[in-house]
ZADO-1210 file (C-alpha; in nm, 4 decimals, padded with zeros to 6 digits):
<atoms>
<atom x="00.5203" y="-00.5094" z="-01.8256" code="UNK" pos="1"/>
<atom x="00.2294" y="-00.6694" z="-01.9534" code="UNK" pos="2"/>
<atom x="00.0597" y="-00.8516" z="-01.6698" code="UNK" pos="3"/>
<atom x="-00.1614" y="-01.0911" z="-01.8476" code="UNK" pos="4"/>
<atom x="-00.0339" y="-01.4381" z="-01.7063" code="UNK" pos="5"/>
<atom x="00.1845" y="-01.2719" z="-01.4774" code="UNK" pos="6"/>
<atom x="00.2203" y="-01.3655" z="-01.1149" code="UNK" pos="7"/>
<atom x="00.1374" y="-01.1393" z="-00.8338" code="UNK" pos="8"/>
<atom x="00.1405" y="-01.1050" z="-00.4588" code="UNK" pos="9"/>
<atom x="-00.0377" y="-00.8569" z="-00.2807" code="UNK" pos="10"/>
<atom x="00.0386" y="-00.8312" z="00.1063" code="UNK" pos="11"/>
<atom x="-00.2711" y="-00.6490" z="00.2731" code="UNK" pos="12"/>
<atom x="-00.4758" y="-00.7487" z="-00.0294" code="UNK" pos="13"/>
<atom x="-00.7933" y="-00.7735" z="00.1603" code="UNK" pos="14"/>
<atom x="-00.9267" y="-00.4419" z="00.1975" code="UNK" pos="15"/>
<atom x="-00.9546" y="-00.0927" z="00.0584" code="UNK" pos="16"/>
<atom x="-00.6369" y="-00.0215" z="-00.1212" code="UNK" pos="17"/>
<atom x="-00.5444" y="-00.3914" z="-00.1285" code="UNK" pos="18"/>
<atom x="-00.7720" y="-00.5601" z="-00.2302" code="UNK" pos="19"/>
<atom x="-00.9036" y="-00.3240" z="-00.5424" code="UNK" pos="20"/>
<atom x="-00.5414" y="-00.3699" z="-00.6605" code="UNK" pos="21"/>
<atom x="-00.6181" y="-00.7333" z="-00.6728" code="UNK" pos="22"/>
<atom x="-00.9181" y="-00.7304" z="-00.8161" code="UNK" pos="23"/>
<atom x="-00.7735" y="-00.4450" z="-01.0851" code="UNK" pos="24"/>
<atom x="-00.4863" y="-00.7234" z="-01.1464" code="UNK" pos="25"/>
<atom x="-00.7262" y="-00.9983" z="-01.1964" code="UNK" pos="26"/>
<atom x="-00.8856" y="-00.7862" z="-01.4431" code="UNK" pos="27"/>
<atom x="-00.5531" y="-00.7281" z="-01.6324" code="UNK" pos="28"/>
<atom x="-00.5008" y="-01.1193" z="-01.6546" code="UNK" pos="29"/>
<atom x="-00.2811" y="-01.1779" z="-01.3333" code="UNK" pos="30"/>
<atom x="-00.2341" y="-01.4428" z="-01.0934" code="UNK" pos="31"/>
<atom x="-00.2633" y="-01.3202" z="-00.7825" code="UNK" pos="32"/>
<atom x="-00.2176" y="-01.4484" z="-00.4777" code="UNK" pos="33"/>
<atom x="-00.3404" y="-01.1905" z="-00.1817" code="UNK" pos="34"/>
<atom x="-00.2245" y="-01.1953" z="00.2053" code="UNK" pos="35"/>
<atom x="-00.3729" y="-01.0829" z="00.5423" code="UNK" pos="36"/>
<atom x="-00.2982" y="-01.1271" z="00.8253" code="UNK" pos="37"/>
<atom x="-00.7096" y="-01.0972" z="00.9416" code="UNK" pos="38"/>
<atom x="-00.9101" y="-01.4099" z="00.8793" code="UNK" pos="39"/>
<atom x="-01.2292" y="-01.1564" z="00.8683" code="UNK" pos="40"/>
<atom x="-01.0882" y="-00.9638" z="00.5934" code="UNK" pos="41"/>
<atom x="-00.9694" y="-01.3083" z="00.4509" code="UNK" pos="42"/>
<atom x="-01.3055" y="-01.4428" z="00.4220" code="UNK" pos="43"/>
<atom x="-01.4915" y="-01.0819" z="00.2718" code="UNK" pos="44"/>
<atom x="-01.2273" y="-01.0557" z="00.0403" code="UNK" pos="45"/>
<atom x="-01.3052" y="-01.3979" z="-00.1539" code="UNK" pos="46"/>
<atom x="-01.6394" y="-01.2759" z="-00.2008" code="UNK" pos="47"/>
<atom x="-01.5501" y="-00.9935" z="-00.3660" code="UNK" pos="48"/>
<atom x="-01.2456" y="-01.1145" z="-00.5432" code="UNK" pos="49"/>
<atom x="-01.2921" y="-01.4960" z="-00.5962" code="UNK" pos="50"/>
<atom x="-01.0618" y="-01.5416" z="-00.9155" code="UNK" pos="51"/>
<atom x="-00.7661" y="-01.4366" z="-00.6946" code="UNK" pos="52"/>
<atom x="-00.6143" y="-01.6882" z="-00.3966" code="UNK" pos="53"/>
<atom x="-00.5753" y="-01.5537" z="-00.0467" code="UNK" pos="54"/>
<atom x="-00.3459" y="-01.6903" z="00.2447" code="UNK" pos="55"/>
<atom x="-00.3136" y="-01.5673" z="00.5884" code="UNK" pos="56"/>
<atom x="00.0261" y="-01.4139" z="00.6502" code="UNK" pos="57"/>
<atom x="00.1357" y="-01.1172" z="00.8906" code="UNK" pos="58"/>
<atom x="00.3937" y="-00.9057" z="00.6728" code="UNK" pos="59"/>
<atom x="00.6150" y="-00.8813" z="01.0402" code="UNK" pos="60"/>
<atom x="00.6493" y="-01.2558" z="01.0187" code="UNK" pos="61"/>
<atom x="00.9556" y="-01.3268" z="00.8130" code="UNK" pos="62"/>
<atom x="00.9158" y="-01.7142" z="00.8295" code="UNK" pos="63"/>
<atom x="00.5809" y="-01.6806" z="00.7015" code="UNK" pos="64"/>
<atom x="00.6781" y="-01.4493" z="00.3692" code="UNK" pos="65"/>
<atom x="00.9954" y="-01.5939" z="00.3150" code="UNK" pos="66"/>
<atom x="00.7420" y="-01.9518" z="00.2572" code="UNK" pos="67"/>
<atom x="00.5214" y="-01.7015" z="00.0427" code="UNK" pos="68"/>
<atom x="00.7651" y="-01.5906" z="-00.2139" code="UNK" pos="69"/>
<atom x="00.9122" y="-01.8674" z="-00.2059" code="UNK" pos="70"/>
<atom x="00.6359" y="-02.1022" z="-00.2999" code="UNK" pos="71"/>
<atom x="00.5972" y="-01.8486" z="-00.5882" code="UNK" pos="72"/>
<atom x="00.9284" y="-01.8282" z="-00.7329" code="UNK" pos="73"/>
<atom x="00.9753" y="-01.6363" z="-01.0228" code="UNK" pos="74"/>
<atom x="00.6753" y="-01.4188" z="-00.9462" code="UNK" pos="75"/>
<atom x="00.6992" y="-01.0915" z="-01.1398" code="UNK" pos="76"/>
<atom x="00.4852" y="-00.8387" z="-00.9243" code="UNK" pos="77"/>
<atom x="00.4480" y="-00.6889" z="-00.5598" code="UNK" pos="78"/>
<atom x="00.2430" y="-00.5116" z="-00.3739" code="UNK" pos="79"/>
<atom x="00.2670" y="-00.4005" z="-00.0222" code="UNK" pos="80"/>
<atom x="-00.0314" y="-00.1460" z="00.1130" code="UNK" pos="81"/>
<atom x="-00.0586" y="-00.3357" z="00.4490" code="UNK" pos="82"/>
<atom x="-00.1899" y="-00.1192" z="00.7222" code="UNK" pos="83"/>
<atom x="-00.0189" y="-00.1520" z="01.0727" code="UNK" pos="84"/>
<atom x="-00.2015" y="-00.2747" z="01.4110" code="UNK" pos="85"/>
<atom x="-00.1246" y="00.0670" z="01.5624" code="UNK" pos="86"/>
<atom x="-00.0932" y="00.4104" z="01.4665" code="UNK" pos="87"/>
<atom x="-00.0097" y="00.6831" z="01.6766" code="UNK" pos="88"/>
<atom x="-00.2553" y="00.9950" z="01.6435" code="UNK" pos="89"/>
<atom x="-00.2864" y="01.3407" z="01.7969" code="UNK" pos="90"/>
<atom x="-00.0436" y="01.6248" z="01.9206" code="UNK" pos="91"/>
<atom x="00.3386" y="01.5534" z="01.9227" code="UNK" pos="92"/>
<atom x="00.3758" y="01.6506" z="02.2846" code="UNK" pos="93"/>
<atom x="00.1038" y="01.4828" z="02.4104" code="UNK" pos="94"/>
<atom x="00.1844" y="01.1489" z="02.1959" code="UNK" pos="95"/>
<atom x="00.2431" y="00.7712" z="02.3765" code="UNK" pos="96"/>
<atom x="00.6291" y="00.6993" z="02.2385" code="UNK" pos="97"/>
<atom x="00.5759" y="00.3542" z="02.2108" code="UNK" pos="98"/>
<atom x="00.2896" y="00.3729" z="02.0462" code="UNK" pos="99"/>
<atom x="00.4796" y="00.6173" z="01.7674" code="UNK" pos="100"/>
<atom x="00.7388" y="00.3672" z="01.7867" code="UNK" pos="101"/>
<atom x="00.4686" y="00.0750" z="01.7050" code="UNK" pos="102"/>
<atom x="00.3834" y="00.2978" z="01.3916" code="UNK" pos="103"/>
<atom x="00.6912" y="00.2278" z="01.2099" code="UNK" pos="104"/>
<atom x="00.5292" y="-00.1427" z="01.1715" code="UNK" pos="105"/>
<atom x="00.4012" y="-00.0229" z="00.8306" code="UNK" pos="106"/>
<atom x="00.7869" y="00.0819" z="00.7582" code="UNK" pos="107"/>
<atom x="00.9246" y="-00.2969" z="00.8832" code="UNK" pos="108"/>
<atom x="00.6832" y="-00.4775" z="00.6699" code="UNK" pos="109"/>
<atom x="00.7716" y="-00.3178" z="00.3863" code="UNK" pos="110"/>
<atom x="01.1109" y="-00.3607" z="00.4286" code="UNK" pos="111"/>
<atom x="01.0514" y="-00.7144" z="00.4862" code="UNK" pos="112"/>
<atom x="00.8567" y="-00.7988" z="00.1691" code="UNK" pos="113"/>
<atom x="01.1192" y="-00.6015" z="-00.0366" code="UNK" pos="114"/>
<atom x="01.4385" y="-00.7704" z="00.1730" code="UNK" pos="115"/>
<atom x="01.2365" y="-01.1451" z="00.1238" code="UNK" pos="116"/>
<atom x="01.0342" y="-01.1214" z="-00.1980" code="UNK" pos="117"/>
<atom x="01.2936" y="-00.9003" z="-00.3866" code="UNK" pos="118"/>
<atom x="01.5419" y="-01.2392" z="-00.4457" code="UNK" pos="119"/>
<atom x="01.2597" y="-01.4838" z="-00.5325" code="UNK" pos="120"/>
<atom x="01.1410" y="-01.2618" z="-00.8103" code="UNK" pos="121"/>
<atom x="01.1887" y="-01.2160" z="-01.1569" code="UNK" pos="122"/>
<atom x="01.4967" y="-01.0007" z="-01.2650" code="UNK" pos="123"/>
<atom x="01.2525" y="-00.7739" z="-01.4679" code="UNK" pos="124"/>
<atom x="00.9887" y="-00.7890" z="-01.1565" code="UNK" pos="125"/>
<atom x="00.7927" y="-00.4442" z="-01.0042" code="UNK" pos="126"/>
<atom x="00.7288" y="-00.3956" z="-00.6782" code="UNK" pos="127"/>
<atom x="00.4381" y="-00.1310" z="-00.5337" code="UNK" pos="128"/>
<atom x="00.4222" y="00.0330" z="-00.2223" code="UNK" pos="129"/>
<atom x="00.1780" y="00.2750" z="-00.0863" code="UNK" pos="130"/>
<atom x="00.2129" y="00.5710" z="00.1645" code="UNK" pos="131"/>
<atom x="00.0282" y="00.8729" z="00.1634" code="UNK" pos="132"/>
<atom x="00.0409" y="01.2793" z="00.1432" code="UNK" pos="133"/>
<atom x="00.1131" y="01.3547" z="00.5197" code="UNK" pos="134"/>
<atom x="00.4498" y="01.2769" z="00.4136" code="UNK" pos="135"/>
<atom x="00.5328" y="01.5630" z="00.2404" code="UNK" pos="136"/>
<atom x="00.2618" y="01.7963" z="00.4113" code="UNK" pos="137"/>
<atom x="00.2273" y="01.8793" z="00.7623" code="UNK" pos="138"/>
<atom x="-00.1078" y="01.8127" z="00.9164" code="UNK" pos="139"/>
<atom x="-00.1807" y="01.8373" z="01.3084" code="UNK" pos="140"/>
<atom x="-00.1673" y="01.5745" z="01.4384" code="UNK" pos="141"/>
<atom x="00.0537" y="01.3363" z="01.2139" code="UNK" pos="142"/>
<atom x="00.3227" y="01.3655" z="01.2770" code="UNK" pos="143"/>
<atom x="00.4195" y="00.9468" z="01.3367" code="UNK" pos="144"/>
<atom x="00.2337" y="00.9271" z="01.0203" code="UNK" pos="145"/>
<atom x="00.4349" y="01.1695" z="00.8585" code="UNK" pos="146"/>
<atom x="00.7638" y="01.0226" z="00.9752" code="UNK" pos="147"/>
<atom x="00.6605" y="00.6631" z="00.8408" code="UNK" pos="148"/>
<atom x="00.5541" y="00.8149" z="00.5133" code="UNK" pos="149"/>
<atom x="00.8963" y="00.9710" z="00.4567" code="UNK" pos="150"/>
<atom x="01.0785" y="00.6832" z="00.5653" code="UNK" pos="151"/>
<atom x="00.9142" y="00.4619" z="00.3216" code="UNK" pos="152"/>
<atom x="00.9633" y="00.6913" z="00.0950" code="UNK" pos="153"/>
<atom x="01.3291" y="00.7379" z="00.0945" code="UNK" pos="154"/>
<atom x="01.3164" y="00.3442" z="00.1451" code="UNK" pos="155"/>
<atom x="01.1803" y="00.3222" z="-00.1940" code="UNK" pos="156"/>
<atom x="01.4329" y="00.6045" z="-00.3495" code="UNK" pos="157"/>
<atom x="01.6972" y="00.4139" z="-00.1649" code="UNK" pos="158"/>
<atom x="01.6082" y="00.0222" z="-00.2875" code="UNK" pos="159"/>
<atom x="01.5721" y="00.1043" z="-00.6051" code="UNK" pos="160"/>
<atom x="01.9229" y="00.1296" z="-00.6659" code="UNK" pos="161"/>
<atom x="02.0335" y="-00.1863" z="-00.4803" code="UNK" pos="162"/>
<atom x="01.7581" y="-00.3826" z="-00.6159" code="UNK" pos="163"/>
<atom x="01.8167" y="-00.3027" z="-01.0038" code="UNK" pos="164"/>
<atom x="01.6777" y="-00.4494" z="-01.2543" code="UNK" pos="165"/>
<atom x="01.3347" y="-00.4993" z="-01.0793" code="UNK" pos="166"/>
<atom x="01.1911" y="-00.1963" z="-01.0318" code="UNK" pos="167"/>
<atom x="01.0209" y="00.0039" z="-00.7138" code="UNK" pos="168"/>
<atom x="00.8206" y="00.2662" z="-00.6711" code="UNK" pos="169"/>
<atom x="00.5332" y="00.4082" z="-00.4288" code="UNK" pos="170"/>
<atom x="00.1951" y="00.5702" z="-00.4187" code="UNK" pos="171"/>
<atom x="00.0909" y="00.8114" z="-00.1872" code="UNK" pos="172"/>
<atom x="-00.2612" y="00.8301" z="-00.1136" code="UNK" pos="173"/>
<atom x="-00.4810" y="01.1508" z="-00.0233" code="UNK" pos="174"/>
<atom x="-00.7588" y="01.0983" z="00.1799" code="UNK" pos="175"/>
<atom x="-00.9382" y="00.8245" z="00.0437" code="UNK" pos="176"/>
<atom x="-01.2330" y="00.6167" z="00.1358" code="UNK" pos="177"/>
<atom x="-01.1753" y="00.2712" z="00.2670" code="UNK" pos="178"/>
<atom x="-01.2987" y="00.1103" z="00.5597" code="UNK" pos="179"/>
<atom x="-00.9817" y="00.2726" z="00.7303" code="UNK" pos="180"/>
<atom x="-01.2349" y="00.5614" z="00.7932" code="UNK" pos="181"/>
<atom x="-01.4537" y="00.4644" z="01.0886" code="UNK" pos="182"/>
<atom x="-01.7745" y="00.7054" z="01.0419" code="UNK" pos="183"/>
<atom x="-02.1063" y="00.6359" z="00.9267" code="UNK" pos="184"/>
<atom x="-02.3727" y="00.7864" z="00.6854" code="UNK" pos="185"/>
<atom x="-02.4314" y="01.1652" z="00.7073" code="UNK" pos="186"/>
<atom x="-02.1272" y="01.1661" z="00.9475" code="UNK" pos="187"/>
<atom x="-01.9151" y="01.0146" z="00.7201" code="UNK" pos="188"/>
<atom x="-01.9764" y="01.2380" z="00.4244" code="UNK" pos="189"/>
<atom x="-01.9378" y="01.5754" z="00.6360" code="UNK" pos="190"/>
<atom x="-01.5949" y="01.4336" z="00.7690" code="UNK" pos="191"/>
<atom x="-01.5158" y="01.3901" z="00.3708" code="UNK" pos="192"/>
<atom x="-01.6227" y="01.7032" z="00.3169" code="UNK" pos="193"/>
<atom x="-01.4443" y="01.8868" z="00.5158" code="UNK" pos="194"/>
<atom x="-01.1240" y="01.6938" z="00.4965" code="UNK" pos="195"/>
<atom x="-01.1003" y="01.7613" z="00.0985" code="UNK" pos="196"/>
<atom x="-01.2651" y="02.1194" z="00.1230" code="UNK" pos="197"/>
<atom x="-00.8930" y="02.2853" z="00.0500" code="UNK" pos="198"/>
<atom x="-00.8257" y="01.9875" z="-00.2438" code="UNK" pos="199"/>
<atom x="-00.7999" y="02.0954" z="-00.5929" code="UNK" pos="200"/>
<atom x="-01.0225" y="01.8324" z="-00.6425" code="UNK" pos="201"/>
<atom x="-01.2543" y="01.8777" z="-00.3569" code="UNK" pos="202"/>
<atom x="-01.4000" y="01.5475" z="-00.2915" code="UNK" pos="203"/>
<atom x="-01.2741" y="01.1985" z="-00.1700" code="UNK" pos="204"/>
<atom x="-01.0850" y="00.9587" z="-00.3663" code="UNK" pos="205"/>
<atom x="-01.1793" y="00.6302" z="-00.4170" code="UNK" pos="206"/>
<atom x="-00.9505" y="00.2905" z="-00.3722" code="UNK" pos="207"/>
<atom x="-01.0083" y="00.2401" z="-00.7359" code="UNK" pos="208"/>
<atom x="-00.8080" y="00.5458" z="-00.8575" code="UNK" pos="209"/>
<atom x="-00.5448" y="00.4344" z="-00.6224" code="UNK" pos="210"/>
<atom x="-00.5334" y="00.0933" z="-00.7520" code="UNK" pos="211"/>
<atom x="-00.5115" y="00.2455" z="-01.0991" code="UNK" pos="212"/>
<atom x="-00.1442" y="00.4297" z="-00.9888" code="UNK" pos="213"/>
<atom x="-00.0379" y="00.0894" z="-00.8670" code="UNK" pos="214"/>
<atom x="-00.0805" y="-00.0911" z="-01.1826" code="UNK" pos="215"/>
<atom x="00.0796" y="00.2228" z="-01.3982" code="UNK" pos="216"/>
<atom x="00.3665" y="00.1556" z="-01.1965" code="UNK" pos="217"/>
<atom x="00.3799" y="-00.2108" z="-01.2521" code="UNK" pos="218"/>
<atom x="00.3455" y="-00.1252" z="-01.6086" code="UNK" pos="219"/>
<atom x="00.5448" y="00.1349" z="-01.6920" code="UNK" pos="220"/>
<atom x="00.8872" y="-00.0050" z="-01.7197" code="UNK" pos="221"/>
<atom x="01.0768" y="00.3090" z="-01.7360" code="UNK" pos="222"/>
<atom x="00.9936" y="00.4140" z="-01.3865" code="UNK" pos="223"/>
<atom x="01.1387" y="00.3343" z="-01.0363" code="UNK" pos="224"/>
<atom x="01.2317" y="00.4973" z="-00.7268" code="UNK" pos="225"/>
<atom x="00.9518" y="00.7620" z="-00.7672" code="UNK" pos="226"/>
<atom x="00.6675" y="00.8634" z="-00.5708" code="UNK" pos="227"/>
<atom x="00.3031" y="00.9003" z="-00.7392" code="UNK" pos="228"/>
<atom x="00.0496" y="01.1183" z="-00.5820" code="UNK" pos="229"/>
<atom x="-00.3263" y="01.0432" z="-00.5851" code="UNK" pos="230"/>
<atom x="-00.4542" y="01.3182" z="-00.3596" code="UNK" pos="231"/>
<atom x="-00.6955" y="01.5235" z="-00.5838" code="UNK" pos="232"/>
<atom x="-00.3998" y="01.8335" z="-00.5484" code="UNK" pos="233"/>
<atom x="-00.3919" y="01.7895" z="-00.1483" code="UNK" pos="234"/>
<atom x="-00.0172" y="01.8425" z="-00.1685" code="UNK" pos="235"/>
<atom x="-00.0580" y="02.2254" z="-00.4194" code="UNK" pos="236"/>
<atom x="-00.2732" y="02.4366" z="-00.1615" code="UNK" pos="237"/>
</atoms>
């Protein structure tokens, strides 16, 4: 799909992943049209992306999305890399059930942006989703973040066949560095550092080289119901 003066939503288009897919898309000749459901993010993200629109909408409010897609009707791309309120972290026996539970927000938005946008778009329309590499490797301590991953991943394996002819497909991120991270300076780079030391590629990845993946798959229109990895070999050691 060519995406010059094609119409795009990005839900969680604000920040790290999100919103350099939305600048990357206005760069390709897109329309985009960006949600968030924080009105900080909102506001930082027409600074750095002012050719794009932005709207605040939570991706767990159907009301709200079903108004989205359908004010854009016919729209031809979607992305989803919204970031839940809570994540559960830390040892499995030691982890706060409903706040694992709470994780699987990521795994209900997504559904409901496919479930909702999926009829108000194009026939030959893509749709992006984003997960990341403690799916399919175990880490201490992620084990809710595992789960999610692999849910949305057989999601996506799943919905591709009962969504045919659009197309949908996910990336999973390595470790990457958006604002997700929380350290600072010198503290910051040693926690890279040592969190890519095993990679095949031993260094962080940036949001960029994510949002590169997501508009491949929005391209290519012989792919759909894979997975893309973009985890500098995180998954091969």
């Amino acid at each position: 799909m060519d995406l010059a003066g094609k119409r795009a939503i990005v839900i969680g288009g604000t920040s790290g992943i999100g919103v350099a897919a939305v600048r990357q898309l206005v760069a390709a000749g897109a329309r985009v049209t960006a949600g968030s459901r924080s009105a900080e993010n909102l506001a930082r993200a027409r600074e750095e992306a002012p050719d794009a629109s932005f709207v605040q909408v939570d991706a767990l409010d159907r009301a709200a999305l079903e108004a989205l897609f359908a004010a854009h009707e016919g729209f031809e791309a979607l992305v989803n890399a919204a970031v839940p309120r809570e994540r559960a972290w830390g040892p499995l026996l030691e982890m706060d059930l409903d706040a694992y539970k709470a994780t699987f927000n990521k795994l209900w938005g997504y559904v409901n942006s496919v479930r909702l946008g999926a009829p108000h778009m194009a026939l030959q329309g893509a749709i992006v989703l984003v997960s990341g590499y403690p799916a399919r490797k175990a880490l201490a301590g992620t084990t809710a973040i595992s789960s999610v991953g692999n849910a949305v991943e057989g999601f996506v394996r799943a919905a591709a066949v009962d969504i045919k002819p659009r197309r949908i497909n996910v990336v999973s991120p390595g470790m990457i560095d958006t604002p997700m991270i929380a350290a600072t300076g010198a503290e910051r780079e040693q926690a890279f550092a040592r969190m890519t030391a095993n990679n095949l590629i031993p260094r962080i990845g940036t949001a960029d080289e994510v949002a590169n993946a997501i508009l491949f798959l929005l391209r290519n229109d012989f792919v759909t119901g894979t997975t893309v990895d973009v985890d500098g070999g995180a998954l091969l050691p």
